[in-house]
C-alpha positions as CSV (number, residue, x, y, z in Angstrom):
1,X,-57.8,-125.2,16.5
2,X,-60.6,-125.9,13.5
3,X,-64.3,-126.2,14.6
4,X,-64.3,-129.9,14.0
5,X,-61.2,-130.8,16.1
6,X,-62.7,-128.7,18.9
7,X,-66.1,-130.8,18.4
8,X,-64.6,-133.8,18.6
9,X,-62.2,-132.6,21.9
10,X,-65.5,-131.7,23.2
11,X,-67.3,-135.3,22.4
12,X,-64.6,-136.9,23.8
13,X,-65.0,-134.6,27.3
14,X,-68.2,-135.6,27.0
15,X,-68.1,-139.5,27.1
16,X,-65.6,-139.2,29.7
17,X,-67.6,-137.0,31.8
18,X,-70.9,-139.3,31.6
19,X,-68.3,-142.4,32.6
20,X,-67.5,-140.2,35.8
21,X,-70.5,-139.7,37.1
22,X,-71.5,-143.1,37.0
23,X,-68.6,-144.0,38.7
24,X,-69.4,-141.0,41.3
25,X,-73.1,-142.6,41.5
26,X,-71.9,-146.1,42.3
27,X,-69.5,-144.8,44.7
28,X,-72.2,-142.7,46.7
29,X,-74.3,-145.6,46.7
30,X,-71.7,-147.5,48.2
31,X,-70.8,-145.1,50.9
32,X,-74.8,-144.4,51.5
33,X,-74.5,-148.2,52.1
34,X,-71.6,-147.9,54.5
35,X,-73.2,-145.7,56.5
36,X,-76.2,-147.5,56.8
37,X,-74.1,-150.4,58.2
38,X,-72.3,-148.3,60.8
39,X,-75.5,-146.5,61.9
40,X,-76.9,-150.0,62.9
41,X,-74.2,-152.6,63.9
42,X,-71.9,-149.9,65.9
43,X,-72.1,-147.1,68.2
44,X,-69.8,-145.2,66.2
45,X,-73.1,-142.5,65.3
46,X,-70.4,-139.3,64.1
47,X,-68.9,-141.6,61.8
48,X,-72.2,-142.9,60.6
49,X,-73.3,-139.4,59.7
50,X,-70.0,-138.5,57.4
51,X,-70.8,-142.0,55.6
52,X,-74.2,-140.6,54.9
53,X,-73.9,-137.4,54.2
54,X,-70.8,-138.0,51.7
55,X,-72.4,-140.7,49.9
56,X,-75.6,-138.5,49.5
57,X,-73.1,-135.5,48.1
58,X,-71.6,-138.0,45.5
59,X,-75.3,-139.6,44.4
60,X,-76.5,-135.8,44.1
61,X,-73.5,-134.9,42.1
62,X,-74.2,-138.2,39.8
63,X,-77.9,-137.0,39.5
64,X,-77.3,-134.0,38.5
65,X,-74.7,-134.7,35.5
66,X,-72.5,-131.8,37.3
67,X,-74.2,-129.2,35.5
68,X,-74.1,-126.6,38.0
69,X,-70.1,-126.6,37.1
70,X,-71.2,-126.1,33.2
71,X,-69.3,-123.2,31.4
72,X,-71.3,-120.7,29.2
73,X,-74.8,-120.9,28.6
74,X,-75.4,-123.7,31.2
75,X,-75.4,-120.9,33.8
76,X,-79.4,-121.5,32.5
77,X,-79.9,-124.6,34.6
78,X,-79.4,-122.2,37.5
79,X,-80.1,-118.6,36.9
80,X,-78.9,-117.5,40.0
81,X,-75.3,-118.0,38.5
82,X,-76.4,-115.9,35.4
83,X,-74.9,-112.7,37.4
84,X,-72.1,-114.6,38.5
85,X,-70.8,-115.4,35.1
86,X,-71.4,-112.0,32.9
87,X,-69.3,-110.7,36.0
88,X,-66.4,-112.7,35.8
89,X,-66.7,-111.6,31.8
90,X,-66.8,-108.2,32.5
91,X,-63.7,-108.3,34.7
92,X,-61.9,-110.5,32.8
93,X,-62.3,-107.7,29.9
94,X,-61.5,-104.5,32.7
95,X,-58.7,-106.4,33.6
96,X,-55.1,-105.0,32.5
97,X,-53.8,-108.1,31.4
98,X,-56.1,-109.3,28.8
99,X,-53.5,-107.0,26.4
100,X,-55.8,-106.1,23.6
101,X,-58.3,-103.7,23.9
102,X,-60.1,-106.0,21.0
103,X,-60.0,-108.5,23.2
104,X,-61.7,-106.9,26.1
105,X,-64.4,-105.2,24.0
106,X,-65.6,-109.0,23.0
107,X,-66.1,-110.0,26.4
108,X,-68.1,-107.4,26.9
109,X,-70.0,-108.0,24.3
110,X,-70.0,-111.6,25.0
111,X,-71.5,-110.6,28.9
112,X,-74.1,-108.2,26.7
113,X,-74.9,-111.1,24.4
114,X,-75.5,-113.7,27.1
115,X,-78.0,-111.4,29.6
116,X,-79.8,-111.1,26.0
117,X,-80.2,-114.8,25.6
118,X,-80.8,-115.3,29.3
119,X,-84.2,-113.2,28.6
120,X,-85.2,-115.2,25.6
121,X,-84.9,-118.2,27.5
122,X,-86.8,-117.2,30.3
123,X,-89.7,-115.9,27.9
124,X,-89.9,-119.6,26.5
125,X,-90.1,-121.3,29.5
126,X,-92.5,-119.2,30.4
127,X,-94.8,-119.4,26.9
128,X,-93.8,-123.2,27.2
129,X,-95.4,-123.0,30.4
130,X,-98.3,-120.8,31.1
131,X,-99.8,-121.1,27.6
132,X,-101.7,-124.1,25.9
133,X,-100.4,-126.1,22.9
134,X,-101.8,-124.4,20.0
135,X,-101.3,-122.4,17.1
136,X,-101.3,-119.2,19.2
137,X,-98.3,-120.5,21.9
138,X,-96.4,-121.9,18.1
139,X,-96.7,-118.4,16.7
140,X,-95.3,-116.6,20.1
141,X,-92.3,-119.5,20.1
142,X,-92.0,-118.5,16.7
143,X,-91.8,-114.6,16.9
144,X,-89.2,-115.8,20.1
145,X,-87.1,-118.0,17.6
146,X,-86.5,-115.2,15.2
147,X,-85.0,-113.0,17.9
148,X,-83.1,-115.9,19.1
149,X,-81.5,-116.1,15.4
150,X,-80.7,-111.9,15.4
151,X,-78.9,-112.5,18.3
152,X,-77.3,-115.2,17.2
153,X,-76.2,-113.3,13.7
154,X,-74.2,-110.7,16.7
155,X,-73.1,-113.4,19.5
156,X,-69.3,-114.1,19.1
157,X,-68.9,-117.2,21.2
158,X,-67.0,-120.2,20.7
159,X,-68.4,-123.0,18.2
160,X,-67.7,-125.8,20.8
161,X,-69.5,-123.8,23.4
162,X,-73.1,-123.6,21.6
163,X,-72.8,-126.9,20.5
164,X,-72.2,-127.6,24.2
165,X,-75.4,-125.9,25.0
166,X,-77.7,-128.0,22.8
167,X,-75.9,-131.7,23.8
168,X,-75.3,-130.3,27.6
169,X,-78.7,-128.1,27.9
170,X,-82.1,-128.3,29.1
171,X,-85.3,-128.1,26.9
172,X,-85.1,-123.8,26.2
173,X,-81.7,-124.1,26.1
174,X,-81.3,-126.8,23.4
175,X,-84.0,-124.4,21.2
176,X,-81.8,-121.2,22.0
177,X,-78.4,-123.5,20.2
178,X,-80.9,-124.6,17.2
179,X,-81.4,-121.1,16.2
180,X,-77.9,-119.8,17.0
181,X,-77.2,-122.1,14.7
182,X,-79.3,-121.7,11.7
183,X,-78.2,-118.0,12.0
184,X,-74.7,-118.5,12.2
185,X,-73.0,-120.9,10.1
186,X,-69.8,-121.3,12.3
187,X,-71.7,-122.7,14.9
188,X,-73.5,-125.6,13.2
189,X,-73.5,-129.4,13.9
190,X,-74.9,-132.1,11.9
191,X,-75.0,-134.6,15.2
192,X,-77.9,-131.8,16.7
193,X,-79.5,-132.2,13.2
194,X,-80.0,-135.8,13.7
195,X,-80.8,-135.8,17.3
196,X,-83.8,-133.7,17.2
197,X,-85.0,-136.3,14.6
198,X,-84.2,-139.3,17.1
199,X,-84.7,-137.8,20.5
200,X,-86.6,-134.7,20.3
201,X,-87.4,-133.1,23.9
202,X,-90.5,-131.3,22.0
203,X,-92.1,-131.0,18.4
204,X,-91.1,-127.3,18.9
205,X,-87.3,-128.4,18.8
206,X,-88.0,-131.5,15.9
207,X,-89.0,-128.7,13.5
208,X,-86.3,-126.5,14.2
209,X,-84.0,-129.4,13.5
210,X,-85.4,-130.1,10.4
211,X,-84.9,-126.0,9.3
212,X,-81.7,-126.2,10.6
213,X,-81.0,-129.7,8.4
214,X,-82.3,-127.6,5.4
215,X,-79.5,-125.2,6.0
216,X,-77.1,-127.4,5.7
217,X,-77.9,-129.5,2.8
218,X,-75.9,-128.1,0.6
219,X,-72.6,-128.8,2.5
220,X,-73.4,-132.3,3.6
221,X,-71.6,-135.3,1.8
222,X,-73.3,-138.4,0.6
223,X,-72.6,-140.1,3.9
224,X,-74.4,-137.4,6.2
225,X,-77.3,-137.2,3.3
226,X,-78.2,-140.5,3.8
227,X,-78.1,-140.7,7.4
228,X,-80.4,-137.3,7.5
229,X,-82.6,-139.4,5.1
230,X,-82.6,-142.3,7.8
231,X,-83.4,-139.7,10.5
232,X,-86.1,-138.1,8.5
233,X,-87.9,-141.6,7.5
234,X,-87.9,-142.7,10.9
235,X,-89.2,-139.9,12.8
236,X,-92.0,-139.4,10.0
237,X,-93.2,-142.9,11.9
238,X,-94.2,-141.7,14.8
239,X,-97.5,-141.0,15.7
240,X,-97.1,-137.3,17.5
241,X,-95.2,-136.4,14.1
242,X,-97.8,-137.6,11.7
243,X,-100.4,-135.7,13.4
244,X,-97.9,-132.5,12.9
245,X,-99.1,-131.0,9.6
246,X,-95.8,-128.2,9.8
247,X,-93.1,-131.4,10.7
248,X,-95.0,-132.8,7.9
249,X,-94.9,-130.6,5.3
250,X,-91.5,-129.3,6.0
251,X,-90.0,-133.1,6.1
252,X,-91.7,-133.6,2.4
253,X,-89.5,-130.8,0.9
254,X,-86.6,-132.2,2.9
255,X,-86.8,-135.5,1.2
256,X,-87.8,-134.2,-2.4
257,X,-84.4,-132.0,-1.9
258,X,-82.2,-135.7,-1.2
259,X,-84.0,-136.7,-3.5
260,X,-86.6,-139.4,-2.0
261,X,-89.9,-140.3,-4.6
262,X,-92.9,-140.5,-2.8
């Protein structure tokens, strides 16, 4: 299957997942709502408590998107799966049916690759965290984005699975897909090029999006050109970006290179 029938299989799973869990949400309100009733117009107390308890299972499950049951990377929204998974990798590799020995020494490497990445996320979140905005926390986010992309020239996962991580991810996570992306061409997608522009989580990720748009310049038709134009023009409206000197500069050369006059 090519990369961009994959992407869209994986769109498409991801429409109708965000239609389920608001169907799951209005369902748990409903059954919250059941219980209620039975707790106060019957005696029926045991009956009262399933109500409850299921309905506040199904609103949880809506809350939450269902990410705990995310494949890949999304381990990262609960790191106590992080073990879990490069197991199940590892064995899957060991085990006698996989057939190939070629096939067994990629999971492994795959399991390697993702405790790797695990570490770089937690070192973001926790330079994200504990230091102030400023040029010294950008320049340690930095130095952490360049090892992000030399891993990412070595990782051997699926396309659709790191472009699940930045649609699918948290905040680290999303960064962690950016530069997997700018080093590896295989795992690119134009959509997280615009997104950062639109709906950036942090100024961090905006200007990673914009390298990553860069990158890709040369193989984008007039269509996506002008839609990265767009994407440029409005973001470069915003106040948080004007004050951005980098974001800025960088968005400049972007739109000399398609070709905008200033």
């Amino acid at each position: 299957m090519s990369p961009s029938v994959r992407l869209r299989a994986l769109q498409a799973r991801h429409r109708w997942q965000r239609r389920i869990h608001w169907i799951v949400g209005a369902v748990g309100v409903a059954t919250l709502c059941g219980g209620v009733a039975v707790l106060f117009t019957t005696d029926r107390d045991a009956r009262s408590a399933f109500l409850l308890t299921l309905g506040l299972a199904l609103v949880l499950f809506a809350l939450l998107r269902g990410r705990i049951q995310l494949e890949g990377f999304e381990i990262l929204g609960a790191k106590a799966r992080v073990g879990e998974v490069v197991k199940r990798r590892l064995e899957l590799a060991e085990s006698p049916e996989r057939g190939e020995p070629a096939d067994a020494a990629a999971l492994h490497r795959q399991a390697v690759m993702l405790q790797r990445l695990v570490g770089l996320y937690g070192l973001y979140e926790h330079v994200r965290r504990a230091e102030p905005p400023g040029p010294r926390r950008t320049k340690a986010l930095d130095q952490l984005a360049a090892r992000m992309q030399a891993a990412g020239r070595e990782a051997e996962f699926d396309p659709a699975e790191v472009i699940g991580w930045f649609h699918e991810g948290t905040d680290p996570l999303r960064v962690i897909a950016l530069n997997l992306m700018l080093a590896n061409k295989d795992y690119r997608d134009f959509l997280a090029v615009l997104e950062t522009l639109d709906t950036p989580h942090s100024l961090f990720e905006q200007y990673y999006g914009l390298l990553l748009g860069d990158a890709m310049l040369a193989d984008l038709d007039a269509l996506q050109q002008r839609l990265l134009r767009d994407a440029i023009t409005r973001a470069r409206r915003k106040r948080s970006f004007k004050r951005d000197a980098p974001l800025n500069d960088l968005s400049e050369h972007l739109l000399h290179r398609l070709g905008e006059r200033f």
